[in-house]
N, C-alpha and C positions, 0 to 999 in steps of 0.2 A: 445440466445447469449452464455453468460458462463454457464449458470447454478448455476452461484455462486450470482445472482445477490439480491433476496431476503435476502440471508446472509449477503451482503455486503449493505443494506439498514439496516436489522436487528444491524450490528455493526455499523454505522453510527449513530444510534440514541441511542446506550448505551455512545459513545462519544458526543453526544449534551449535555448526561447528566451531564457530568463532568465539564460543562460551559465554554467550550473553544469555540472560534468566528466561524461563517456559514461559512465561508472562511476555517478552518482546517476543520470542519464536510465534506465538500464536498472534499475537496479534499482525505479525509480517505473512501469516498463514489466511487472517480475515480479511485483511484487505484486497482488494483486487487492481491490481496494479494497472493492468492491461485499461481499464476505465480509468486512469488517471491521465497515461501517454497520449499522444495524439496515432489516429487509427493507422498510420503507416509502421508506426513503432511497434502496435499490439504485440506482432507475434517475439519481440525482443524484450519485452517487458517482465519476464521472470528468469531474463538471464543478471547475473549480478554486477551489473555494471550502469552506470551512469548512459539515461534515453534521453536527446535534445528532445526538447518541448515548444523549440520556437523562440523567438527572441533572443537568439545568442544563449540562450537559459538551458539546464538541466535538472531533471530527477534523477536525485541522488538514487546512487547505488545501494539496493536495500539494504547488503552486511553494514556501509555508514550510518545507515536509518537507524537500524537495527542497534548497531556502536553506543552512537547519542541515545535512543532512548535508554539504551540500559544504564550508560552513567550517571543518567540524572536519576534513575532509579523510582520513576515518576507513581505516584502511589493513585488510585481511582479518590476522585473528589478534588483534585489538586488543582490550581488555577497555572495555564502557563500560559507564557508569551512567547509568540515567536516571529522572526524575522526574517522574512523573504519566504512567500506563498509557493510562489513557484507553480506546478500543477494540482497543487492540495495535498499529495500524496503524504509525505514527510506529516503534515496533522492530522491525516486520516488514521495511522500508524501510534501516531501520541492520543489521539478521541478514542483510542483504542484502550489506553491503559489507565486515563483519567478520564472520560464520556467526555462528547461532544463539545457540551454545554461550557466546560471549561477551557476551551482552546479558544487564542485570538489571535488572529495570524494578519500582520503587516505586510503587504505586496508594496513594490513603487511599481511597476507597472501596469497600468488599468487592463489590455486586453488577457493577461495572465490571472491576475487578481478574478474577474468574470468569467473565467474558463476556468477558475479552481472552484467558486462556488459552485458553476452545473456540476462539477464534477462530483462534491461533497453531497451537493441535492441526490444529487441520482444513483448516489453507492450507500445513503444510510445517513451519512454526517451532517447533515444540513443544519444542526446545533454549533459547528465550529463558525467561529465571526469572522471575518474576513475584510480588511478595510486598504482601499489604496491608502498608502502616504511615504511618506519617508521613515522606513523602518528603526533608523539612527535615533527617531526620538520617540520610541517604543511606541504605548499606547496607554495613557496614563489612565486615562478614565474607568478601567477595572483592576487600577494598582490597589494593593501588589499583588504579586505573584511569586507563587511559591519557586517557578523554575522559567527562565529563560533561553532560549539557545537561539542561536543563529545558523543559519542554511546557505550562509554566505561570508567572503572572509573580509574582515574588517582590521585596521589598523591594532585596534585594543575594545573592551568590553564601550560600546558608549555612555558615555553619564548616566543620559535618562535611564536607560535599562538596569543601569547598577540601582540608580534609587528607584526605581518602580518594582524590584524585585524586594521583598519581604529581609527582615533581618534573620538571619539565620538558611536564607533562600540559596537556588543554586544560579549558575549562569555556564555556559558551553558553547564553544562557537570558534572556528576557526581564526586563529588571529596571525597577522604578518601581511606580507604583499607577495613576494617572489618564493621567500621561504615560512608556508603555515604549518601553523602545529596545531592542535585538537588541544586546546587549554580549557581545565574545569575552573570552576571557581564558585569557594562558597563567601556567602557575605557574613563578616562580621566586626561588627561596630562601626558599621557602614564603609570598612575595607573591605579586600576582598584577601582570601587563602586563596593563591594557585598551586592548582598542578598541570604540567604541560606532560601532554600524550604526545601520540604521532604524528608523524608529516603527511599531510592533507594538501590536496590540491581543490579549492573551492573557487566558483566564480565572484566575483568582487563586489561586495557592497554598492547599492545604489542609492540614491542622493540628490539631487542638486546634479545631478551628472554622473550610477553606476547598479543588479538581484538573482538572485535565482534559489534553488531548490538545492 
């Protein structure tokens, strides 16, 4: 088949290790990563660590894939948003646990954004929506959404995204600048409950001037 497939069993069981639910190990088992990277990466693509992708950008390390999906605890049929496309990889991973149809992933930049669709097209996902813009003001036109997360780190959760996410919804996203932590948070009463995880190193929010995976 790929030839990638013992490595991608091999990293599927360094992510069991991490204690995250059968439901994300399998789905870090179906995707194929090596079809996300660019083909110099291929052969480092089911080691567990962060592959540039071009643009100053990276694919996240599957165990963080792996991390975020389980917090958010994403259930199939769920609507989520997410921010900063990156190579696709990171929504191929979540179309995994909720289908295709419900993922909308915000890039800012265009040749990233067009290199995560063929990607999506041509591994299965071609259901996840994919739009340039500025990820900072989500994506209102299929609010709301049951879960949010970010693949890049940003000051604090942005507006839009708090109010395009559903009342009782979640949100996850690395937040700070020098020093990030992994903070959850659910909404309610259009506040949010945090809880602050681990210290995360992510690429910076883009904007007006900053994305990645």
């Amino acid at each position: 088949m790929s030839g990638y497939d013992e490595e991608r069993d091999r990293l599927a069981s360094v992510v069991e290790r991490r204690g995250v639910s059968e439901r994300v190990v399998d789905a870090i088992r179906a995707v194929p990563r090596h079809e996300f990277v660019p083909e110099s990466e291929a052969d480092a693509a089911y080691r567990d660590r962060p592959v540039p992708i071009g643009d100053e950008q990276t694919c996240s390390a599957p165990s963080m894939v792996a991390t975020m999906c389980d917090r958010l605890d994403l259930d199939e049929g769920e609507d989520v948003l997410e921010v900063g496309t990156g190579c696709g990889y990171h929504a191929a991973v979540t179309a995994e646990l909720v289908g295709s149809a419900h993922v909308y992933s915000v890039e800012y930049l265009e040749d990233l954004a067009a290199d995560a669709r063929e990607n999506l097209n041509e591994t299965g996902y071609g259901g996840v929506s994919v739009r340039v813009g500025d990820g900072r003001e989500g994506w209102e036109a299929h609010a709301p959404y049951d879960a949010a997360y970010l693949t890049c780190a940003a000051p604090d959760f942005p507006a839009p995204l708090v109010e395009q996410v559903r009342e009782g919804g979640r949100l996850l996203g690395p937040l700070g600048d020098l020093g990030q932590r992994l903070v959850y948070a659910e909404k309610e009463d259009g506040g949010l409950e945090r809880e602050t995880g681990v210290s995360v190193r992510f690429v910076r929010i883009q904007g007006g001037g900053e994305s990645g995976e």
